[in-house]
N, C-alpha and C positions, 0 to 999 in steps of 0.2 A: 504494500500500500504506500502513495506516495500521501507525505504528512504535509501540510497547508497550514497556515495560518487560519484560511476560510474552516477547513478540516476539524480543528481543534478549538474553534472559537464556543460551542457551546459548553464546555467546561468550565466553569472559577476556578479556577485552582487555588488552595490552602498557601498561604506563607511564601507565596510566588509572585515573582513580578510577569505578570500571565503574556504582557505585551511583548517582552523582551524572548519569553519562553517559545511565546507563539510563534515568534519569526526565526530561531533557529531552538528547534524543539530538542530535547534529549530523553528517547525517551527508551526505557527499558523491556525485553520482551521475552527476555528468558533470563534464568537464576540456575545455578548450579551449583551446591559449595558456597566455595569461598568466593565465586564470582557471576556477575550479570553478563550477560550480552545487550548493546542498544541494537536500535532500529536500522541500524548503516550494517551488522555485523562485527562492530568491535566489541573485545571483552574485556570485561570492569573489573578490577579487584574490588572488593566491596571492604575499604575501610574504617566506617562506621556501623557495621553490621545493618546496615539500612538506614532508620532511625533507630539505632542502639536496641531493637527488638531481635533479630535474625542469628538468636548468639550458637545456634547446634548450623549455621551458614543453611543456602538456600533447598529448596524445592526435596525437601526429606521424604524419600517414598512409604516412613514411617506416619509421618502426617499424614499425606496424602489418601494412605489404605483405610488408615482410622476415620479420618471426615467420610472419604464415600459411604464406609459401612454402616456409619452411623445416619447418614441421609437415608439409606435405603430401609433403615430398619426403623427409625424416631428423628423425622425432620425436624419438630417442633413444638414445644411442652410448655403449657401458659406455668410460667412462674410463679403465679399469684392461689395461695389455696392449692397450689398441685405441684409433683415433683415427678421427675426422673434419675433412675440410680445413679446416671452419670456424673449429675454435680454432687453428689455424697461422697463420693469416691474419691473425685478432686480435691476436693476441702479436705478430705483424708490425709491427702499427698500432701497438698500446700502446707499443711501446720506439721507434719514430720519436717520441712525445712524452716521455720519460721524458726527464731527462741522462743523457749519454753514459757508455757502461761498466752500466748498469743495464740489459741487453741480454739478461733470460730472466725471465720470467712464469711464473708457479704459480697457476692459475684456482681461487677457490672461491664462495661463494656470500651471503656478506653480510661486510660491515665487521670482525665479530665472528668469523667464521673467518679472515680476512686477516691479524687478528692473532695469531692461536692457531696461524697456519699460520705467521707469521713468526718465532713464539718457537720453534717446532718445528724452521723451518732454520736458525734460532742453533745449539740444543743440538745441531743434526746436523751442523753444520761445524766445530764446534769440538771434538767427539766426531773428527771425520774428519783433525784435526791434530795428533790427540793433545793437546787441553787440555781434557777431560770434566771437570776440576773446575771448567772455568765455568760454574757453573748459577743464579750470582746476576742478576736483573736491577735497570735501576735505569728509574722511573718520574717522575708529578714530582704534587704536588697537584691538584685539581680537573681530575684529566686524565680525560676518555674514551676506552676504548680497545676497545669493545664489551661484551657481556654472557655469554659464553662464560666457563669457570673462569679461561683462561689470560687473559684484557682484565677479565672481573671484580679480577683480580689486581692488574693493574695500575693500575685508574681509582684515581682518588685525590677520587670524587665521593662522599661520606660516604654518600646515600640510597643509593646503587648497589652496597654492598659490607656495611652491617652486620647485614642479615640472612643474610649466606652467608656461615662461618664456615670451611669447607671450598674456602678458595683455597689457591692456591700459594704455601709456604715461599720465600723467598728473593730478596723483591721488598720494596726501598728505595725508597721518594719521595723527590726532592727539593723545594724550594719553589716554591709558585707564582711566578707574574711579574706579577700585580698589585702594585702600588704605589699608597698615596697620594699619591704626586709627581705620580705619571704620569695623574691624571684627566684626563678628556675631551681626550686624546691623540688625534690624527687621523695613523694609520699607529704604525710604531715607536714604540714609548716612549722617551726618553733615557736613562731609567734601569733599570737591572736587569740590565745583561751582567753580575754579577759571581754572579749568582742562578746560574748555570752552575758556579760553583767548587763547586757542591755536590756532583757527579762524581765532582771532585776529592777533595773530600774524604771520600766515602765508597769514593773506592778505597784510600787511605790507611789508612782506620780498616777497610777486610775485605779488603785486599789488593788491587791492579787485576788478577792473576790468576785470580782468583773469580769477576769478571763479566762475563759474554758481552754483555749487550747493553745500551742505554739507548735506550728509548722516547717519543719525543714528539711531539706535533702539530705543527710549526710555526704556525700559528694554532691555540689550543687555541678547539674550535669550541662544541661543546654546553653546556660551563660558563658562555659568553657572549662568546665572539670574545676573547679577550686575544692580541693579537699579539705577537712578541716583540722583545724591549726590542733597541734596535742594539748588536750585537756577540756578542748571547745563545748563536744558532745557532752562528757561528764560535767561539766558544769551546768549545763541546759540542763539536764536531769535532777542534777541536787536542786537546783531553784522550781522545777516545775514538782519535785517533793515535798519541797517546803511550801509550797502552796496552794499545791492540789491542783494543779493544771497539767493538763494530759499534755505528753511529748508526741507527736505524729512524724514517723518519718516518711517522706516521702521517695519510696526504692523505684519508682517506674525505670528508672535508666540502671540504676547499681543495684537492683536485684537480680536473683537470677543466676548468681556467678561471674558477673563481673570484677570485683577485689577480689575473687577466689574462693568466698565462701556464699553459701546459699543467701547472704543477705548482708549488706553493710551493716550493719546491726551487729552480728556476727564478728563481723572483722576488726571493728571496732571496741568490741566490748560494753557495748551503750544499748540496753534495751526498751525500746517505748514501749507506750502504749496502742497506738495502732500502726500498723504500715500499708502502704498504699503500695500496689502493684502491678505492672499491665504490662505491657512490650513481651520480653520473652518470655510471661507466664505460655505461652503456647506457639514461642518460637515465630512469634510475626505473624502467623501464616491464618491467621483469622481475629477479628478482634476479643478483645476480653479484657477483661481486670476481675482487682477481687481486693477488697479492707478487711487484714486480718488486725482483728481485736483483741485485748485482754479477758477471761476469764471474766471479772466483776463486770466489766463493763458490756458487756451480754446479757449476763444476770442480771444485774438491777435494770435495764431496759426492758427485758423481758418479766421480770417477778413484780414491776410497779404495775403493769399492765393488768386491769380485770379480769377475771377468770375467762376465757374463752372470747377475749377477744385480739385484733391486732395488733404489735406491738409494737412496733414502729410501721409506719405510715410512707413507705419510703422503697424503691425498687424500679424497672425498668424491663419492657416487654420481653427485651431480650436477654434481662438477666439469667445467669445460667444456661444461654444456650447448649442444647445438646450437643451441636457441631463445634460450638466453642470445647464444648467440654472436651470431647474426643479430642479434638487438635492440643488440649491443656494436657490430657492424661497423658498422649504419645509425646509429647516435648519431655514431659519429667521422664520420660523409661529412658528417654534417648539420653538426658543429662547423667542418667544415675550409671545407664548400662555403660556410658562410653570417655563415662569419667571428666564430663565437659567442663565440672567447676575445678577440676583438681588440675586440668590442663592448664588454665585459666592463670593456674596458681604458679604452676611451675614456667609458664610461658613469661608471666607478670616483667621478673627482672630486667630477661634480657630485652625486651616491648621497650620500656621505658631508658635502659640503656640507648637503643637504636635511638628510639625519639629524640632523647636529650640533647643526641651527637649533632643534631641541627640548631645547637645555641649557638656554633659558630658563625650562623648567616648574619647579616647586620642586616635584613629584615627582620628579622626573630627576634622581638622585644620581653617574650617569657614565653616560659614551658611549665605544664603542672602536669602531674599526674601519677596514679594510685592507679594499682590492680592492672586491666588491662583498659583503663580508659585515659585518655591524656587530653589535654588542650595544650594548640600552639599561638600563641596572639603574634600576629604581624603588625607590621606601622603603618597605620593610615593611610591613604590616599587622598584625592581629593576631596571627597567625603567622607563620612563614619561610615563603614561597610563596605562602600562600593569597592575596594580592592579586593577583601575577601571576595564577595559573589566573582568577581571576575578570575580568582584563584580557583574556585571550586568549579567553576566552565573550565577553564582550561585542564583543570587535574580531568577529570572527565574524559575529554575528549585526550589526554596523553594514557588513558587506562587505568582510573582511580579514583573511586566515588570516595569522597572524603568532606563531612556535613559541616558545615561554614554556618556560626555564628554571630553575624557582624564581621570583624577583622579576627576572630577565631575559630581555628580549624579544630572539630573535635576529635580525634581521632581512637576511633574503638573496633576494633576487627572483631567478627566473630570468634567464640570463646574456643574453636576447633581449628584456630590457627596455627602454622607452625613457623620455624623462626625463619625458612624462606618467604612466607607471605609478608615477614615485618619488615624484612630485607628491601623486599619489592616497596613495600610502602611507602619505607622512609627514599627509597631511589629516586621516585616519580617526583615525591616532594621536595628534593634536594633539587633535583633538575627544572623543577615548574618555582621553586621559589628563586633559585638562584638566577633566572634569567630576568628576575622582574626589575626596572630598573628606576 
């Protein structure tokens, strides 16, 4: 098929400049592994595992077998008042990788309702303890937290929030955790746990009864991987103890086995209260998520609730799709059977080694990163961004899908890479930045 402009105009496309897209389109039409093919016949190494969901890499004929079978036997099960075995079994799996006490899943269907579903069992638990005036949350800068009203609210990604005017009252950031101490930091920063007293102090200046919850990445991902500084996390925890306000992590991008363990949480040593999840819960390959919770906070939503009636008020058509399901349960065999978080782990070092070895560009203004996810920031161009986007067309079209945020390239391969893919990675990028002048 020859691709047009005219061809492709009936699409919007998401987080695109559609105009620029539409007159020289890129567009993808097959997946294998570790790599795409576009529309011309060139093949892509896939450096961000898509958007950071594709972590067992593309077109698994394990996926595949399961979704058919599961279409031809149970297309579609109304969620509400009914179930099927399939999501029981998943919630099964998911809390064997969660930490302990985070032992009950709420299925919805992207990153973006995961978290609109988890600001939803804040206000519902704390309504059910009788504390309904916590309805503040708190967030922190350059965070992502989907694109729904309720993660609109919270992102602290200026493009992402100032044409929507119509968020939610009652949502604080605190600082980000960049530092210029902390440049070209490989893992933890040294510095920045005290970036966490911001908590603090905005329970002080609006009371800590006011706020039900505080929201964060543990790797904030899409901004450009800033990991957090040692002591960060643990601080956030002692203050949201000392006050009774729920910790959420948000794992949609560093779940999964990205830092090498089934959850940043995990790797960290920092356990919340809930966490949000969606991209590789089922390897890309259909949408999904899922909010796993703590133990109490199940229970007392559910035991405040009158006898036989519902108990929270809250879910979505396609909650727990069956087909989701199948595509969630085949992703976990294939993580577990083929050892994908422990590759993850042992691939980590040498990933960030490779990456690092590009601070010598004098476009390369910093490098971060943890596990096997990294960010690279270049220097501006004419305008904020526009270098990046014109970096990530060109990596493209040299054979390297690699996801540009602003002027930062994120760089995350799937979790089945080996250390010739990272080889390749950092080549392409060495050669597409080096020539930029």
């Amino acid at each position: 098929m020859h691709y047009t402009a005219n061809t492709l105009e009936s699409h919007w496309m998401p987080f695109t400049n559609n105009r620029d897209f539409k007159a020289n389109p890129r567009l993808l039409v097959k997946g294998d592994g570790m790599y795409y093919w576009d529309h011309k016949g060139g093949k892509i190494l896939d450096g961000s595992s898509a958007l950071f969901c594709s972590a067992a890499g593309h077109c698994r004929p394990e996926i595949a077998e399961a979704v058919y079978k599961q279409l031809k036997e149970n297309d579609y099960a109304p969620p509400f008042q009914l179930g099927h075995p399939a999501s029981f079994e998943l919630a099964q799996k998911v809390i064997r990788l969660t930490p302990d006490g985070l032992d009950h899943v709420f299925f919805a269907n992207s990153g973006s309702e995961a978290v609109d579903t988890a600001l939803k069992i804040a206000m519902a638990y704390f309504r059910a303890k009788g504390e309904g005036q916590r309805t503040r949350f708190v967030s922190r800068e350059r965070a992502y937290h989907g694109v729904n009203i309720g993660g609109t609210s919270l992102s602290g990604m200026v493009k992402n929030r100032e044409v929507f005017s119509g968020i939610m009252p009652g949502v604080v950031l605190m600082r980000h955790t960049w530092l210029e101490e902390n440049r070209f930091t490989k893992g933890q920063p040294e510095h920045g746990a005290y970036l966490a007293d911001d908590l603090e102090r905005f329970a002080q200046t609006y009371g800590p009864a006011t706020i039900a919850a505080c929201f964060v990445e543990p790797i904030a991902g899409s901004t450009g991987c800033l990991p957090p500084p040692k002591g960060y996390l643990e601080r956030l925890r002692a203050i949201c103890d000392k006050h009774g306000i729920l910790l959420v992590f948000d794992e949609v991008i560093c779940g999964f086995g990205r830092t090498g363990k089934p959850f940043a949480a995990q790797a960290f040593g920092v356990t919340p209260d809930m966490i949000t999840m969606a991209k590789a819960l089922t390897n890309g390959a259909v949408p999904m998520a899922a909010v796993a919770v703590k133990d109490d906070i199940y229970s007392t939503v559910v035991n405040a609730a009158p006898e036989g009636a519902i108990e929270l008020f809250h879910g979505y058509t396609y909650s727990a799709h069956p087909v989701a399901c199948a595509a969630g349960l085949a992703a976990l065999a294939i993580y577990e059977k083929e050892g994908v978080f422990e590759n993850a782990a042992k691939l980590a070092p040498y990933f960030l080694d490779k990456v690092f070895s590009l601070r010598d560009l004098d476009i390369v203004t910093d490098i971060r990163g943890y596990g096997l996810l990294a960010g690279v920031d270049i220097k501006p161009g004419k305008a904020p961004g526009a270098r990046g986007t014109q970096i990530q067309k060109d990596l493209f079209w040299k054979g390297l899908h690699v996801k540009f945020t602003g002027d930062t390239g994120i760089i995350a391969p799937p979790l089945i890479a080996k250390r010739e893919h990272v080889d390749e990675i950092v080549r392409i990028m060495r050669e597409t930045l080096s020539a930029i002048k």
